[in-house]
N, C-alpha and C positions, 0 to 999 in steps of 0.2 A: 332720226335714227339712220346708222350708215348701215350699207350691203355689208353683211360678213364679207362676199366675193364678189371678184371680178372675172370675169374669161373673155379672154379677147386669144383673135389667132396670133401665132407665132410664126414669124418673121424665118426665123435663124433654124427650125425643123418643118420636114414636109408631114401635110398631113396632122398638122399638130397645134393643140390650143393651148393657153396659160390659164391655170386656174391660181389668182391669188387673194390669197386668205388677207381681210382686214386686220390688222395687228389692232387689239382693243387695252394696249398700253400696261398690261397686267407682264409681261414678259413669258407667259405659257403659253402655248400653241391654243388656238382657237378650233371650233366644233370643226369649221372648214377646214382647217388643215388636216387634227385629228381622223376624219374621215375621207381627204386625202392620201393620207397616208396607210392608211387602212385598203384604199382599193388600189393599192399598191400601185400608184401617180409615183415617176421619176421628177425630184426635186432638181432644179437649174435655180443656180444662183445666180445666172446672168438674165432670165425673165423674171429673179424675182416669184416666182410661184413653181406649182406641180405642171408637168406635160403630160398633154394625153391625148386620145383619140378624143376626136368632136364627139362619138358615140359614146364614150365613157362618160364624154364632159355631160352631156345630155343625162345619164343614167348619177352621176354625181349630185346633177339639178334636182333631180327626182328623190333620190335617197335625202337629202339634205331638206328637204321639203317633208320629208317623212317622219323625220326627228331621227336618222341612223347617229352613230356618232363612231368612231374609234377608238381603241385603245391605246395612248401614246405608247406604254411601255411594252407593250405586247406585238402591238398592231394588229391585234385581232378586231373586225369588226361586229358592233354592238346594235343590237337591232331594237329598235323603240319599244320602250315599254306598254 
């Protein structure tokens, strides 16, 4: 089984990490991004993923570990059942 994510630093912002979501071929956004996009991560198409604070990235780890997820159409975030 692959990582949903990845996060590695970014190059091209100070201070800042890439969080990229595994594409699992379905063409919807996955749980990672979904909840990316929820803790309101600026999307770069040129890393390919969301930026963020290493401390968010950290706090991202945690919630995704937790089962959060987001809401695509909303962006409201959804807290585990």
């Amino acid at each position: 089984m692959t990582a949903a994510y990845t996060i590695s630093d970014y190059r091209y912002a100070a201070n800042s990490v890439s969080v990229r979501p595994t594409p699992d071929g379905s063409g919807w956004q996955t749980r990672a991004a979904r909840l990316a996009g929820a803790m309101k991560a600026r999307w770069c198409h040129r890393a390919g993923g969301y930026l963020m604070s290493p401390a968010k990235a950290a706090r991202f780890e945690r919630m995704y570990a937790e089962g959060y997820d987001g809401n695509s159409f909303t962006g409201e975030l959804i807290p585990p059942c």
